[in-house]
N, C-alpha and C positions, 0 to 999 in steps of 0.2 A: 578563509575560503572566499575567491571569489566569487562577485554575484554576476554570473553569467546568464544572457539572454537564450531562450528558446533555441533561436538561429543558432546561435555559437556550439551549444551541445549540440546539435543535430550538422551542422559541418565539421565538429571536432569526431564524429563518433562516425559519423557516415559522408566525407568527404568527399569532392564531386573532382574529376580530373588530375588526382594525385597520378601522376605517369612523366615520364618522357616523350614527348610524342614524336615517333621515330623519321617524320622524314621535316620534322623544320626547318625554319630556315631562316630563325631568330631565337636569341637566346639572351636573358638577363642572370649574372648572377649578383646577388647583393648580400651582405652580412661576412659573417665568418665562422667558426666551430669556438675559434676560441672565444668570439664574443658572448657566444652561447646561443645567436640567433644564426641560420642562415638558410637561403630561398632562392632555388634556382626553377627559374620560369622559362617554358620553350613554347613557341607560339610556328603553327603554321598561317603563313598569309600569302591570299593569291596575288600576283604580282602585278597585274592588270588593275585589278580595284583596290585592291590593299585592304582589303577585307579577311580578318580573322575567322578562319576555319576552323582552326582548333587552337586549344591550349591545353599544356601541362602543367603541371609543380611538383618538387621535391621539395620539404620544409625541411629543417633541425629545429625545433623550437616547443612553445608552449603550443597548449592548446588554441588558443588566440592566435597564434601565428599560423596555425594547419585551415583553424576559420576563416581566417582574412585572406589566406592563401586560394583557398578551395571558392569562395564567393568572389573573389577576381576573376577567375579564371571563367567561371558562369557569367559573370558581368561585360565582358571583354570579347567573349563569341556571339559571331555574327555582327562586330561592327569592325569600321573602318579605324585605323590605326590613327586617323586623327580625333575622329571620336573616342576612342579608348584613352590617348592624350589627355581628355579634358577630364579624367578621373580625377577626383583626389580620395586622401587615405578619410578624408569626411564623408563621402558618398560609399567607402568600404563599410565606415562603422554606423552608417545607418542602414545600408544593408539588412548587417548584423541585427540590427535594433539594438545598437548601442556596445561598446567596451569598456571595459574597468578604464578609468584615467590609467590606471600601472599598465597599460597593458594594450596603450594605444598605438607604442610606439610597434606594434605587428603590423596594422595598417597603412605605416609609412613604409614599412619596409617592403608592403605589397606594388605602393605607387613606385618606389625606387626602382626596384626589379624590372617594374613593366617599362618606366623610362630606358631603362637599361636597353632590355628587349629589342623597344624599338628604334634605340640607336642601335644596336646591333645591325637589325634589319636593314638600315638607310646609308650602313657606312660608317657612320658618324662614331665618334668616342664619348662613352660618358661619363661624364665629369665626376668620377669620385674620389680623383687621386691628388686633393688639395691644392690643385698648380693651380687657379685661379682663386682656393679661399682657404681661409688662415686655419689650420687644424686647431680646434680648442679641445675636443678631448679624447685624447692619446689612449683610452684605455676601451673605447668603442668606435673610434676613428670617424667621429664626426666631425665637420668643419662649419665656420660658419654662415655660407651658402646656404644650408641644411635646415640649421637651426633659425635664419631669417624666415625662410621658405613656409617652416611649420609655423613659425609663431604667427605668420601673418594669415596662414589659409586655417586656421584655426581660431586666432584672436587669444592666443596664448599671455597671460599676465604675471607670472610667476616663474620662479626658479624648479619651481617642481611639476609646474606642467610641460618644461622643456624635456625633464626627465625622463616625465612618463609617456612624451611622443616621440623621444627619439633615443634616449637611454644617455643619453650625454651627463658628465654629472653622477651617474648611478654607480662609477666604478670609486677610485680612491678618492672621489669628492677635492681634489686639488684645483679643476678647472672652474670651480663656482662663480669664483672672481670674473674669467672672463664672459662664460655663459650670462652672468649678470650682467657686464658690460653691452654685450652684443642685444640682451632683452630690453636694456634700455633704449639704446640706438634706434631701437624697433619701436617701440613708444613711443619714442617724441615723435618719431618720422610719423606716427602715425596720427597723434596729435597734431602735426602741423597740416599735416593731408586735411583732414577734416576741420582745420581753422580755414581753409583756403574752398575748402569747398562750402562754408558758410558764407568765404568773403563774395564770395561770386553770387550765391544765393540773395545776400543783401545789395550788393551792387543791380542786380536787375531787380526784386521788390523799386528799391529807392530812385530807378530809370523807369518803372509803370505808373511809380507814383507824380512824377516827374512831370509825366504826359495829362495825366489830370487834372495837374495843379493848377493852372489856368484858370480852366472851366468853372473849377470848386471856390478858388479866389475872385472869380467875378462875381461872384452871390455873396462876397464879403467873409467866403470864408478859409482852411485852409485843413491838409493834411499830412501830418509826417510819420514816420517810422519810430516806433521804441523800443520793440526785441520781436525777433526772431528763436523760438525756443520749437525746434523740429517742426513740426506739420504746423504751428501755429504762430499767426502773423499778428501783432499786435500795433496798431495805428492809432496817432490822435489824433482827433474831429476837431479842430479850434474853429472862433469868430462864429459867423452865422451860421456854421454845419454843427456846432455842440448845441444836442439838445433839439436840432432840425426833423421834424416829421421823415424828409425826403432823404435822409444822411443812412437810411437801412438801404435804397436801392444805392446806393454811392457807393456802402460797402460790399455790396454785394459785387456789383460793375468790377471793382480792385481786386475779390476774391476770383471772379472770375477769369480775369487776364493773367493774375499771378501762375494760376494754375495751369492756366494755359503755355505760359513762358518755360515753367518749372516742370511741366511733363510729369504735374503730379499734384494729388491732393491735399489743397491748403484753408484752414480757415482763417478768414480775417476777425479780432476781434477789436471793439474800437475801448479804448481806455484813454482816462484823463493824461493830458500830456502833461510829462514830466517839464525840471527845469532846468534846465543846462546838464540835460544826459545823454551821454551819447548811445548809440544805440549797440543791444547787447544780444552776444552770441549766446545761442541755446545751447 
């Protein structure tokens, strides 16, 4: 049995906008019958503001999927079709107050739909027919577009969390190899994001400290860099600043410009300088 939230029974049992709403003039379909999921969504929008009037749903699905359906559609009236855009299936499940991991992948298929919708609306075509990404799993017709898409607005780590946000994987378990492939790809990419946005973080620490050093060397003494580990900044005091009365406003001076630079809050701590180490990512 799943362990469903308050929300979820109360929009599975008393759904809010299950209808077709008869004079729209946008329309998402996503899923399929044979997948065992599917959800077509109709949305009226005034054409001047692009402001959502109304909205519909028709689900086939689990419980979870009638939830996530029926609190999209409350989520998504009365704003503008670019604000509706910045949804994701993470702002559906917290809605909710949460979904089963098995049972996440209802939520994506509410953001899919409503993508759909409003390419419907604009003209446009929406991309579910693989011609720009590689089908990996043939038996819920996901691609890998999709699966990059969740793993990243999610922070997906596993073979089984791609599962259960978008069903890939859940049918004859053949595509695992490349769903793992494609999770990796996703990792590293995302490890090297966050090596590059440390490297820039220490590149301007070590151009503030730069600016100091001068000042701090004419009183005989000196400062450099040792790690960087998230919100804290670790410096070493050498010469006549180790051990200096006046070396707490000096770290203070650093903390403050850091913070400044970084658009955000840092503390400096002074520790003994190492010896031929170079300085390390948190």
């Amino acid at each position: 049995m799943w362990d469903y939230s308050d929300k979820v029974k109360e929009h599975f049992f008393s759904p809010q906008n299950a209808k077709v709403v008869p004079d729209a003039n946008a329309k998402g379909d996503v899923g399929s019958l044979s997948c065992g999921d599917a959800l077509s969504l109709t949305l009226k929008v005034d054409p001047e503001s692009e402001l959502i009037e109304d909205a519909g749903f028709q689900t086939f699905g689990c419980g979870s999927a009638i939830a996530s359906s029926s609190v999209l559609t409350e989520m998504i009236i009365g704003r503008t079709l670019t604000q509706a855009q910045a949804l994701t299936n993470r702002d559906i499940a917290d809605y909710l107050d949460g979904l089963p991991p098995e049972k996440m992948h209802c939520s994506v298929m509410g953001v899919e739909a409503l993508q759909a919708a409003i390419a419907d609306y604009r003209g446009e075509v929406f991309n579910d027919d693989h011609e720009e990404g590689e089908l990996i799993c043939c038996c819920f017709g996901i691609d890998d577009i999709l699966i990059r898409k969740v793993v990243s607005q999610n922070n997906l780590t596993s073979i089984d969390d791609v599962i259960h946000y978008t069903k890939a994987g859940g049918g004859c378990s053949t595509c695992h190899e490349k769903i793992e492939d494609v999770l990796m790809e996703c990792l590293k990419e995302k490890e090297l994001s966050e090596q590059d946005g440390s490297a820039e973080k220490i590149a301007t620490i070590e151009s503030i400290l730069a600016s100091v050093r001068p000042g701090i060397q004419a009183d005989g003494g000196d400062v450099s860099l040792v790690e960087l580990d998230d919100d804290m900044v670790f410096i070493a005091m050498s010469g006549n600043c180790s051990g200096c009365g006046m070396a707490g406003m000096t770290i203070a001076d650093i903390e403050h410009r850091i913070c400044e630079a970084l658009g955000a809050s840092y503390t400096v701590f002074p520790v003994q300088a190492p010896q031929a180490k170079e300085v390390k990512y948190g």
